[in-house]
FIMI-71368 format. One record per residue: y, z, x of N, C-alpha, C, O in turn; residue in one letter. Coordinates in steps of 0.02 Angstrom, whole numbers, plus 50000, padded with zeros to 5 digits. Example, Ala and Ser with C-alpha at 12.3 -4.5 7.8 and 13.67 -1.06 7.14 Angstrom:
2
497165039050660497755039050615498355039050660498345042350712a 498885035450642499475035750684500025039450645500575040250670s 
This chain:
292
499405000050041500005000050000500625000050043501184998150023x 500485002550111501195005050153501384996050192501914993550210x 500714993450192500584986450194501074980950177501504977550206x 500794981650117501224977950053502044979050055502434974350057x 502224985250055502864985250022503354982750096503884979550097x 502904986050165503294982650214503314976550220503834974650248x 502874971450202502814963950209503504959950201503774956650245x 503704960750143504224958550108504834958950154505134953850174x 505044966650173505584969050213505444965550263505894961450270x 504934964750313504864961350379505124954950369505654952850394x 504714951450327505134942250306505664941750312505984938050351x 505854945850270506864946950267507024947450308507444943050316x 506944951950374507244953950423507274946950507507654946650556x 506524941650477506384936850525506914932150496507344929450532x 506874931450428507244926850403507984926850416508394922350422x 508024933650418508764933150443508984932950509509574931750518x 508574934150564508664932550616508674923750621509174920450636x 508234921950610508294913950596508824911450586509064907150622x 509254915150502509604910550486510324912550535510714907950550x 510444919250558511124919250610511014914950643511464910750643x 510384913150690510244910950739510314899850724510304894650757x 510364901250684510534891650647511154893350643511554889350667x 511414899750610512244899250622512864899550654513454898850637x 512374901550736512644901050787512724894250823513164892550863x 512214891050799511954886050834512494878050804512754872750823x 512394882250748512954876750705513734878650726514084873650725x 514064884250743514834884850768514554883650847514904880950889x 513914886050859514484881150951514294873850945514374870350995x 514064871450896514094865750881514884859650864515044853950880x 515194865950817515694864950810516234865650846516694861550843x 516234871650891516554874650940516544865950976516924861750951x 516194864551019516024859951061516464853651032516914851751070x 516404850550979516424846050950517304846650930517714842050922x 517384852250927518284852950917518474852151001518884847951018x 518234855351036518414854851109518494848351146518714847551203x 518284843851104518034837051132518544833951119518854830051156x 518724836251032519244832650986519954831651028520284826751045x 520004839251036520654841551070520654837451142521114833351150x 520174838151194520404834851232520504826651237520944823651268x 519954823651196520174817851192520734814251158520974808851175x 520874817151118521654816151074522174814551096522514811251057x 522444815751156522834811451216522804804351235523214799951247x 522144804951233521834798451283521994794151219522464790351207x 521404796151181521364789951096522014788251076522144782651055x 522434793051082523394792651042523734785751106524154781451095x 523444786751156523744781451198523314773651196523474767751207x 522784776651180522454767651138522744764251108522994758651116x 522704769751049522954769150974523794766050994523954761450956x 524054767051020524914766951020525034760451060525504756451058x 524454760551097524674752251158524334747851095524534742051091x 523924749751054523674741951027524214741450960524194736450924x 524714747150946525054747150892525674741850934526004737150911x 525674744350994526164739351021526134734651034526604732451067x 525554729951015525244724351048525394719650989525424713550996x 525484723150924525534719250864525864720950842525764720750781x 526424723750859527084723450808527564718350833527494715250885x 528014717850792528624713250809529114717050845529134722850823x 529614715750905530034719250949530554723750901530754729150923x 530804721050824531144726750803530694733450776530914738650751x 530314732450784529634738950744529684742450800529884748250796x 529474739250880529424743350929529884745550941529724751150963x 530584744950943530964750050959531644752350908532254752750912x 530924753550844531484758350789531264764350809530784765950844x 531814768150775531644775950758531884777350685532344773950662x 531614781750650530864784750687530214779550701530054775150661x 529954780650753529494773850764528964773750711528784778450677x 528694766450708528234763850674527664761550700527464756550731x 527374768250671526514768950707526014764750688525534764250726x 526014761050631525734755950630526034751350575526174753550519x 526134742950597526454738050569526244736850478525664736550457x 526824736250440526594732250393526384725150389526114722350342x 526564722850447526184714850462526274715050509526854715050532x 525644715350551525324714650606525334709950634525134706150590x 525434705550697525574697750716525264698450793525324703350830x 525034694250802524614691350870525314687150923525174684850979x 525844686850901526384684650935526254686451004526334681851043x 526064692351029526044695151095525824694151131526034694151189x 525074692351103524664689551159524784682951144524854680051198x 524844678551091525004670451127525664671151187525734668351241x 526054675851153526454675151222526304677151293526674675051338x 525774681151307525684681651374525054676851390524874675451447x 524824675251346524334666951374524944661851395524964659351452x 525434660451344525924655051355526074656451417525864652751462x 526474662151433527044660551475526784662751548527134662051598x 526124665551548525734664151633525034662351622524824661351565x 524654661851678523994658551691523634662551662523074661151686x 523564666651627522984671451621522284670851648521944674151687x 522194664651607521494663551625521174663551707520634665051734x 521894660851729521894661051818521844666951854521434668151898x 522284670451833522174677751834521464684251833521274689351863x 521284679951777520494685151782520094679451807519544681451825x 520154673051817519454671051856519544675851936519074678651964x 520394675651967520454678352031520094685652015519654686052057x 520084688851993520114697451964519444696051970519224699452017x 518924692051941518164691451956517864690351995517304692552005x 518354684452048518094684752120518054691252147517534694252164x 518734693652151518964700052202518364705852180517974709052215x 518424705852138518094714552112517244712352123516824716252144x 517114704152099516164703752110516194705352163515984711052173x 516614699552250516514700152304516564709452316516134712952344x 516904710652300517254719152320516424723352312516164726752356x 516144721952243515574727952227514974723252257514444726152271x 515014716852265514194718152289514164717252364513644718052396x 514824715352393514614718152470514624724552483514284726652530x 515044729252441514814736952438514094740052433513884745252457x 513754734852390512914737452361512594735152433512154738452461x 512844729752456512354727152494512634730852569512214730252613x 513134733652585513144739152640513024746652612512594750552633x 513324747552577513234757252531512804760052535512684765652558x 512294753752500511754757152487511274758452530510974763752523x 511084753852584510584756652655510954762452691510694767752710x 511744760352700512204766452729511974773552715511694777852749x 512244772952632511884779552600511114783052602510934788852592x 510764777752617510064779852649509954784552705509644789752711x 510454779852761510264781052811510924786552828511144786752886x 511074788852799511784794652802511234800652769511194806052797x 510864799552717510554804852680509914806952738509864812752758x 509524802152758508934803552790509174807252874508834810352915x 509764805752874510014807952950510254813152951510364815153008x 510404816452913510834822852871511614820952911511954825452935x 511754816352913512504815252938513154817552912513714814952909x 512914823152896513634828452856514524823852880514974822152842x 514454823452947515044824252964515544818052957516154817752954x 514794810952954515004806352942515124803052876515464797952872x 514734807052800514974807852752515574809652744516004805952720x 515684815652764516254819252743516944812452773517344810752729x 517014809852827517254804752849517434798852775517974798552746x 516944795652763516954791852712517234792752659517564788552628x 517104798552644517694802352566518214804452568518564806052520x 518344804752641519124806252685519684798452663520244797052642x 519104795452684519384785152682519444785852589519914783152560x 519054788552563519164788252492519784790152468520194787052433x 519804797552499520444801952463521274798652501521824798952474x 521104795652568521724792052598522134787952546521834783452517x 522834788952532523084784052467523054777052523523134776652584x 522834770552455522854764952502523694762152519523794756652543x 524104765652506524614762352536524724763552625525104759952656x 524304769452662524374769652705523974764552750524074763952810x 523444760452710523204756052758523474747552732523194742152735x 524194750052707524574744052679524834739052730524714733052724x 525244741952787525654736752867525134734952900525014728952911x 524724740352923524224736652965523724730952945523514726252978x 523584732952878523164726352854523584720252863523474715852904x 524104720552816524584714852806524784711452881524794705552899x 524924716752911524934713253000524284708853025524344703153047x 523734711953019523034707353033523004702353001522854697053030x 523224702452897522944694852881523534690252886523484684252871x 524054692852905524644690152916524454684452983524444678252982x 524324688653035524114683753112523524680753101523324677453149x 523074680953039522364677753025522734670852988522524665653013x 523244669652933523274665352901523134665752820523244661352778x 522844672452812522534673952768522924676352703522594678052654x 523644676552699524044679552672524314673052623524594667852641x 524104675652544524184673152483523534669052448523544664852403x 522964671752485522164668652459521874675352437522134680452459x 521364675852394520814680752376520704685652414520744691752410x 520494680152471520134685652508520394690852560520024693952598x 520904691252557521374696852586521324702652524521364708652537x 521254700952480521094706552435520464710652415520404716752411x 520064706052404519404707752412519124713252482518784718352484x 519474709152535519114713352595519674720552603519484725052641x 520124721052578520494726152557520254731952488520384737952487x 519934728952443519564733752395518984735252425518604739552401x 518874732352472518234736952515518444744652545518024749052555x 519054745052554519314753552555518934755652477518474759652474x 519114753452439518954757852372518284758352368518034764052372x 517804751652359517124751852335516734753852368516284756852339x 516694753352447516324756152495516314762352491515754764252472x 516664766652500516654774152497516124777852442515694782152451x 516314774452382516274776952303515414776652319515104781952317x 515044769652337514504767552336514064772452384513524774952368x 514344773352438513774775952504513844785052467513354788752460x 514634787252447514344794052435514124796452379514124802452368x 513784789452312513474791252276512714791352281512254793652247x 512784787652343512024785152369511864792352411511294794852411x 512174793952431511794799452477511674804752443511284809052464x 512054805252372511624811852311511204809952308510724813552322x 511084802652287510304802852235509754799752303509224797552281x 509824799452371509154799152395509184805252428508694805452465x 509624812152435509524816452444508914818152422508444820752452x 509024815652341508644820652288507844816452307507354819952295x 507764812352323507114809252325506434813952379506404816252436x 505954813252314505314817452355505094814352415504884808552416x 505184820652502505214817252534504334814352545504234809652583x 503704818052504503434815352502503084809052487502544807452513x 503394805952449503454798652421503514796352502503044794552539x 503994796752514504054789852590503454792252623503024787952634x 503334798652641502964799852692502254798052676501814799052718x 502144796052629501334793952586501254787552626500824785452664x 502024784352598502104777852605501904775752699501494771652719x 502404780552745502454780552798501804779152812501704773252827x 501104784552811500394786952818499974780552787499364779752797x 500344776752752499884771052728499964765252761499794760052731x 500194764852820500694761352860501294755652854501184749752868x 501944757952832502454756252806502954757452850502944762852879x 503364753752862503884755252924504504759452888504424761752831x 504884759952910505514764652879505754759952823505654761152763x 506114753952849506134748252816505734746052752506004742252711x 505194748152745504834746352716504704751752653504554749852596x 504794759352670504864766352649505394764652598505374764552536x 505924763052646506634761152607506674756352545507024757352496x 506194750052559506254742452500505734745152461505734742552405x 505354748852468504914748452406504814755452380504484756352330x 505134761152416504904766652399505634768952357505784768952298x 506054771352431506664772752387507114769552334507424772252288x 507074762552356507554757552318507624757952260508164758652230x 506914757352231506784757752142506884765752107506874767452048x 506974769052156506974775052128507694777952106507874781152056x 508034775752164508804775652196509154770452106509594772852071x 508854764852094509034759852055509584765851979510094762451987x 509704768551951510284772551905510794774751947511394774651933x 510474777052010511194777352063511644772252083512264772252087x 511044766152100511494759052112511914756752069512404753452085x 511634759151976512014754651923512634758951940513084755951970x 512754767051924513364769551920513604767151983514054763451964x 513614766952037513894765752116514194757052088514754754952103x 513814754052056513974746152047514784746351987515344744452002x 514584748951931515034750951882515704753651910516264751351901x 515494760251951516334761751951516584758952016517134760852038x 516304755652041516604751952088516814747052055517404745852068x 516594743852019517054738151987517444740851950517914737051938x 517504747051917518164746951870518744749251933519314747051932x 518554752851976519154753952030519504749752064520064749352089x 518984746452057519194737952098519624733952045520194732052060x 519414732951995519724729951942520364732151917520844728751899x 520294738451918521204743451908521624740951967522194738651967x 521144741952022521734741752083522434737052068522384731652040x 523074739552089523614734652098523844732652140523914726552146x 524034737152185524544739352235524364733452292524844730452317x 523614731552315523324726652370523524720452330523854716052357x 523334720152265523454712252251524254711552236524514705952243x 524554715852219525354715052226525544713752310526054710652323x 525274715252343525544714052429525274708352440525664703652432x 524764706952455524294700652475524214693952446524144688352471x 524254696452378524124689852322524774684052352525224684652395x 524564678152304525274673452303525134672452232524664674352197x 525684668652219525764664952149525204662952122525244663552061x 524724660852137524254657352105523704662852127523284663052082x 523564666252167523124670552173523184679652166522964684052203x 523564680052106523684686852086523104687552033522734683252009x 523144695652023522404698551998522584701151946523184701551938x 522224703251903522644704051813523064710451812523464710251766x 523094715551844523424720551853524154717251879524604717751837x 524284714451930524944709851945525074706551899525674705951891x 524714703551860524884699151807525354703951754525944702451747x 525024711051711525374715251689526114716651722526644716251691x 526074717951769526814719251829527194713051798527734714551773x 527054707951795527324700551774527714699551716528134695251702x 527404706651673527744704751606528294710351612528564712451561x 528414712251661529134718751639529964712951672529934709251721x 530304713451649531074709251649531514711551672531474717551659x 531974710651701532414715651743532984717751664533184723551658x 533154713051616533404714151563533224720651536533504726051546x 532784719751506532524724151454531654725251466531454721151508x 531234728551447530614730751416530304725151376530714723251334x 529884722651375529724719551313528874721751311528374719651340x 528994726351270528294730951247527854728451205527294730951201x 527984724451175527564718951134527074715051194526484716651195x 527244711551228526794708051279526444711551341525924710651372x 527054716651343526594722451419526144726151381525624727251413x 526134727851338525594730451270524944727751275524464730451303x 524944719951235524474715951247524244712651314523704709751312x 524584712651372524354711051418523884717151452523324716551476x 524314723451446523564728051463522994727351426522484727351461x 522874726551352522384724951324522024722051349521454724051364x 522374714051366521934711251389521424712851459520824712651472x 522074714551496521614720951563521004723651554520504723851590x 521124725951490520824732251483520034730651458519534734051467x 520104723951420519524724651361518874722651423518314724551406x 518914719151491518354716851533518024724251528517534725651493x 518404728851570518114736451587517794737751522517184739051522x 518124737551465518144744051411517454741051393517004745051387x 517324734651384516704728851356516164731751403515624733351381x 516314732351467515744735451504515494740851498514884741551498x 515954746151490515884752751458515404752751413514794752951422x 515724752551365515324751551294514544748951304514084752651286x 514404742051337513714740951344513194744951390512584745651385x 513544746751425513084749851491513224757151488512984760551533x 513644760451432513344768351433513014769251447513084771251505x 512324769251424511804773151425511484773051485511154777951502x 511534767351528511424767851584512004771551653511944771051714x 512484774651616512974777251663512594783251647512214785751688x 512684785551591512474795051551511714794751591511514800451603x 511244789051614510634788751641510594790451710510244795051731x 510954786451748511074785351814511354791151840511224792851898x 511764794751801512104803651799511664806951806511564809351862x 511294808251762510844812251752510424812751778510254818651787x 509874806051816509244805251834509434810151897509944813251912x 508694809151930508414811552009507884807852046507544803452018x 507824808952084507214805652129506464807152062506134803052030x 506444812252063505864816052031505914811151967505484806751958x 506414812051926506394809351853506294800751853506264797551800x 
């Protein structure tokens, strides 16, 4: 009987542990999810406001109180920044520079980063992220002096081999986390089965290393692709990169926020398009390890 009557009370008491325990689970759910709100709300309000500027007409953009979004919306902006420069010229250059820029990075970074991780070369890492954190205007005269006496000054490739400050760095010290992380038993199997280092490296680490390469490939191209400052020095007229192109649309007159609007757009949508498709392999490539 003492059985029975406790049965009931016990349920109650699991049950209610349960249900706090879902109701915790549900506010830091929320908690989290407001935290996210708040910080991203900056970022989104500055989306939101460049594409409001991209389609309004010049008296909308600069009334007050401003007008956050158009009662007729018009594409005026961007025909005008197709019209009145090359665009298209513009991002084929921007595709050279940034492909050349990230895959001679993959194709030095990544053995670099091997052979920086397997060597424990602390000192010469730390070096490389030094070249990272250096602003590139300080390796602005001396370059310009070299492609200056090369001939090289107002073609691509003064730029390209100049975003190699950016992409190189990014690549070798993402590479030396993730073959840190690699089991050093794996090579050494490999080694014992008779495999040269070389060989440890192409077939053992490589594929494993492969989520490190995508992120190392990714943000090297969006860094490369932002960059300005090299293709504003180096470029010429016909070989400026879409970031200079933006620079292109400001007037010594006035602002005209309608076209510098849509011309970042247009900047913007290569990266943002990449984004969007290849998440899951960035949130992947983050996350993984040798092991996983």
């Amino acid at each position: 009987m003492t059985l029975a009557l406790d049965k009931p009370a016990l349920e109650k008491g699991v049950l209610g542990k349960r249900g706090r325990r879902r109701l915790r689970k549900v506010a830091d759910k929320a908690a989290l999810a407001l935290a996210v709100a708040v910080l991203l709300a900056p970022c989104l309000f500055v989306f939101f406001w460049m594409l409001s500027l991209s389609i309004k007409y010049d008296i909308d953009n600069t009334a007050w109180p401003p007008v956050f979004w158009p009662t007729e919306p018009t594409l005026d902006n961007f025909r005008h920044v197709f019209e009145e420069s090359p665009m298209f010229l513009y991002f084929w250059n921007s595709v050279q520079v940034t492909g050349s820029a990230t895959l001679v990075a993959l194709l030095l970074g990544v053995p670099a980063g091997y052979g920086i991780a397997k060597a424990k070369a602390n000192g010469l890492a730390a070096m490389l992220l030094l070249s990272r954190m250096t602003p590139g205007l300080s390796y602005l005269i001396p370059l310009f002096t070299l492609f200056q006496m090369l001939g090289m000054i107002g073609t691509v490739w003064p730029i390209a081999l100049t975003h190699m400050v950016i992409t190189l760095p990014i690549v070798v010290w993402i590479m030396i986390g993730f073959f840190e992380t690699l089991p050093h038993e794996l090579e050494e199997a490999a080694r014992i089965d008779g495999a040269n280092l070389w060989q440890a490296f192409r077939y053992v680490a490589l594929p494993l290393a492969r989520p490190g390469i995508v992120v190392g490939a990714i943000l090297s191209f969006i860094y490369s692709w932002n960059n300005f400052i090299f293709g504003a020095v180096f470029a010429g007229r016909t070989t400026r990169t879409m970031p200079v192109a933006v620079y292109n649309m400001l007037t010594f007159e006035s602002f005209a926020w309608g076209p510098l609007a849509a011309a970042a757009i247009v900047v913007m949508l290569p990266v943002l398009a990449l984004t969007i498709v290849i998440q899951r392999e960035i949130v992947q490539g983050l996350s993984a390890g040798g092991v996983k």
